[in-house]
VEXDREN-2710 file (C-alpha; in Angstrom, 1 decimal):
% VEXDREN-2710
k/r/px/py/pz
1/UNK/0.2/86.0/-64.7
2/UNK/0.9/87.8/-68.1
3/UNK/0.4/85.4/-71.0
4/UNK/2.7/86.6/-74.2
5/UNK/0.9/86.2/-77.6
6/UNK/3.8/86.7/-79.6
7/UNK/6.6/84.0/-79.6
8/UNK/9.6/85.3/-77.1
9/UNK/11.8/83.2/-79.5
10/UNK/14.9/85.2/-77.6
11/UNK/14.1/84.7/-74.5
12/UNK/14.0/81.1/-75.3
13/UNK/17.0/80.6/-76.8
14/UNK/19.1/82.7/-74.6
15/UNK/17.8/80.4/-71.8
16/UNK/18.9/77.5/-73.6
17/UNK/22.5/78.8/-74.0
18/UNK/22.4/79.7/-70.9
19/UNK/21.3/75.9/-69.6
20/UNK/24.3/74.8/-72.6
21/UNK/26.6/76.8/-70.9
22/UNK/26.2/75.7/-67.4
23/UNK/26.3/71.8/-69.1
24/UNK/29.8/72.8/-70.6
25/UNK/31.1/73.9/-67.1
26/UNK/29.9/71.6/-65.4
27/UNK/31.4/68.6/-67.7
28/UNK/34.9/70.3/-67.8
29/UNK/35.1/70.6/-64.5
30/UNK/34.0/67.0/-64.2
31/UNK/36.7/66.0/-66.3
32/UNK/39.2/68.3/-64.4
33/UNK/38.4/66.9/-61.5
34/UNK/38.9/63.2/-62.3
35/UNK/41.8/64.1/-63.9
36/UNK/43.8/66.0/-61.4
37/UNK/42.0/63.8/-58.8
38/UNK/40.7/66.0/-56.4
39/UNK/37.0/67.2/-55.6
40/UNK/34.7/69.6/-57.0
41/UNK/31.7/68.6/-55.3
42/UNK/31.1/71.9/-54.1
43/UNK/31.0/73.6/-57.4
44/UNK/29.9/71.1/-59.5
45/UNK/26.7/71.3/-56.2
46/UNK/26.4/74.8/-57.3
47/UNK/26.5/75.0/-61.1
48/UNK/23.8/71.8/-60.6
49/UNK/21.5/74.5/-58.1
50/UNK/22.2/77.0/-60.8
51/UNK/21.1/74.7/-63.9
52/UNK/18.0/73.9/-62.1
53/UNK/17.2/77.6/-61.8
54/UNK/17.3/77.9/-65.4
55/UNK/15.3/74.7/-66.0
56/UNK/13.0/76.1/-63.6
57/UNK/12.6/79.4/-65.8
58/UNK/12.1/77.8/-69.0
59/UNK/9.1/75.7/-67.4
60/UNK/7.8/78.7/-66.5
61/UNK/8.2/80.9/-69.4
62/UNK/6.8/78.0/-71.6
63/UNK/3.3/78.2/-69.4
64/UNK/3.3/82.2/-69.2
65/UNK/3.7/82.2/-73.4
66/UNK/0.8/81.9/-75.8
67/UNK/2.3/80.8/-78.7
68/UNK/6.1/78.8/-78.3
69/UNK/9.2/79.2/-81.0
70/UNK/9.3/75.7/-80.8
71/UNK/6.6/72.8/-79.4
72/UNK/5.8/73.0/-76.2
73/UNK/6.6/69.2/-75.9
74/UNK/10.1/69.9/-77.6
75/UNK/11.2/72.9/-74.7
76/UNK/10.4/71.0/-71.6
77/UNK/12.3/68.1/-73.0
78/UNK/15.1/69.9/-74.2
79/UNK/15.7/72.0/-70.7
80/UNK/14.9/68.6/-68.8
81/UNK/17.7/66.5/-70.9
82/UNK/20.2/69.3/-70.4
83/UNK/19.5/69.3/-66.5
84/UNK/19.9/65.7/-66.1
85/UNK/23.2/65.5/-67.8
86/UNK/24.0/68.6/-64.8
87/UNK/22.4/66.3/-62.5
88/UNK/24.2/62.9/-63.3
89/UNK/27.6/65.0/-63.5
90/UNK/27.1/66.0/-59.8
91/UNK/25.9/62.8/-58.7
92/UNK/29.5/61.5/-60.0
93/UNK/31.4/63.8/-58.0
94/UNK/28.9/63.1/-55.0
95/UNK/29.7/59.6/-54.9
96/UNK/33.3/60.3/-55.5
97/UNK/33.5/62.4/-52.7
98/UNK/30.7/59.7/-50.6
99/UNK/33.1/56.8/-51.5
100/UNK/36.6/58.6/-51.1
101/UNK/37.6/57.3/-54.3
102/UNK/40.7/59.0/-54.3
103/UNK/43.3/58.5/-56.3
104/UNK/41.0/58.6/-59.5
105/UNK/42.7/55.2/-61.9
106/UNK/43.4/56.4/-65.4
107/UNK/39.9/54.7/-67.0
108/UNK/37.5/57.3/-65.0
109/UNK/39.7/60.1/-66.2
110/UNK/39.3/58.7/-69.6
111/UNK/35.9/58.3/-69.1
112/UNK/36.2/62.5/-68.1
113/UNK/37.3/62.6/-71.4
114/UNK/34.5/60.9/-73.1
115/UNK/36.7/57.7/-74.1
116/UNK/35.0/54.2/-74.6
117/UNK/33.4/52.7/-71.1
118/UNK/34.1/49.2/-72.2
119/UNK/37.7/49.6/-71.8
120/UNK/37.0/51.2/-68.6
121/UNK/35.0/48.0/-67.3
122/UNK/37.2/46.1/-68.4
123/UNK/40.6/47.9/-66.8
124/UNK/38.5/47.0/-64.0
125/UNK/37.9/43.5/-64.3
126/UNK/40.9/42.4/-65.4
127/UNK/43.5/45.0/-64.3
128/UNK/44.9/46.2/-60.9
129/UNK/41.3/46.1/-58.8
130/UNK/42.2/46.4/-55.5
131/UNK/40.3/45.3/-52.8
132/UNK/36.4/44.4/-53.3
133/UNK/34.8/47.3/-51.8
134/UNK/37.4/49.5/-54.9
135/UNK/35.6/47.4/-57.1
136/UNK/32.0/47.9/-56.0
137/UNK/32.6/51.6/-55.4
138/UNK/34.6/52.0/-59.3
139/UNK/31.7/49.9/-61.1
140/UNK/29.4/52.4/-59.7
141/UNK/31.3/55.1/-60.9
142/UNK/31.6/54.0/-64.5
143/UNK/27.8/53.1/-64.8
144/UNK/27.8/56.7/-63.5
145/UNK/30.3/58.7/-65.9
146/UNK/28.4/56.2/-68.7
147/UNK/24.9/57.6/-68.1
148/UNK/26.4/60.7/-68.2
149/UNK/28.1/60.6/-71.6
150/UNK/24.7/58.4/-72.9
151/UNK/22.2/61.8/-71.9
152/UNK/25.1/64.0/-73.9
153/UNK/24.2/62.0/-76.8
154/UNK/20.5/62.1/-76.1
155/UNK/20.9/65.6/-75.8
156/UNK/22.2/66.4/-79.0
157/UNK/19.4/64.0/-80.8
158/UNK/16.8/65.6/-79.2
159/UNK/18.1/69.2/-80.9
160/UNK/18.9/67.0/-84.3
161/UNK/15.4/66.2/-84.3
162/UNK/14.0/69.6/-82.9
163/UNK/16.0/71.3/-85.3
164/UNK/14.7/68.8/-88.0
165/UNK/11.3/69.3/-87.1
166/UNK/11.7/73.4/-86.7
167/UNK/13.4/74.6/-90.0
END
């Protein structure tokens, strides 16, 4: 194992906009998916294998370099948060596909397009819910899609505050 003494800022960087990048397909095609109501387990499956391969490489970079652009602390978290918000996307189209929850009712697709959760909960509480095993199966998937958009916002605190600490 080579250890770098100067700071590989690039590499970095390029690795994290890479890991961005695979975050912004993966949420589009989330939100494509719920919206035209069909599945994209498959890809979403792939661009989560392929997000984790990135994740993987920044761990590993960070312990091969000397001396970090960033704290060391401040990497792993940022390439951890990204991946989860990969992960929790994929785990919504799992369960999607695991429930058959097909057709997708309009509150999940707004919830594909980052509207309020609330209103989604309560479409299903007091709207059309179907039978009780829809409404076990759609709560899930809220909670789901919310986790998702709450890591999003984690996300970009965690660069506010990297980028605050990191002039």
């Amino acid at each position: 194992m080579r250890l770098s003494l100067v700071p590989r800022e690039i590499r970095f960087y390029e690795l994290f906009e890479t890991e961005a990048a695979l975050v912004n397909q993966t949420l589009c095609e989330l939100g494509r998916s719920l919206n035209d109501g069909i599945s994209a387990h498959a890809r979403l499956r792939d661009l989560e294998h392929r997000c984790d391969d990135v994740a993987r490489e920044v761990y590993n970079l960070t312990n091969r370099t000397f001396t970090t652009p960033i704290e060391r602390e401040d990497i792993l978290l940022l390439a951890q948060s990204l991946d989860t918000v990969v992960d929790l996307a994929e785990e919504v189209s799992d369960k999607i596909d695991l429930y058959k929850a097909f057709p997708i009712p309009a509150p999940a697709r707004q919830m594909g397009e980052c509207l309020a959760a609330r209103d989604a909960l309560r479409h299903l509480f007091n709207g059309d819910r179907g039978t009780p095993v829809d409404l076990v199966k759609w709560k899930d998937l809220y909670d789901l899609l919310e986790s998702t958009i709450d890591q999003c916002e984690s996300v970009a605190e965690l660069i506010e505050a990297i980028a605050v600490k990191n002039p």
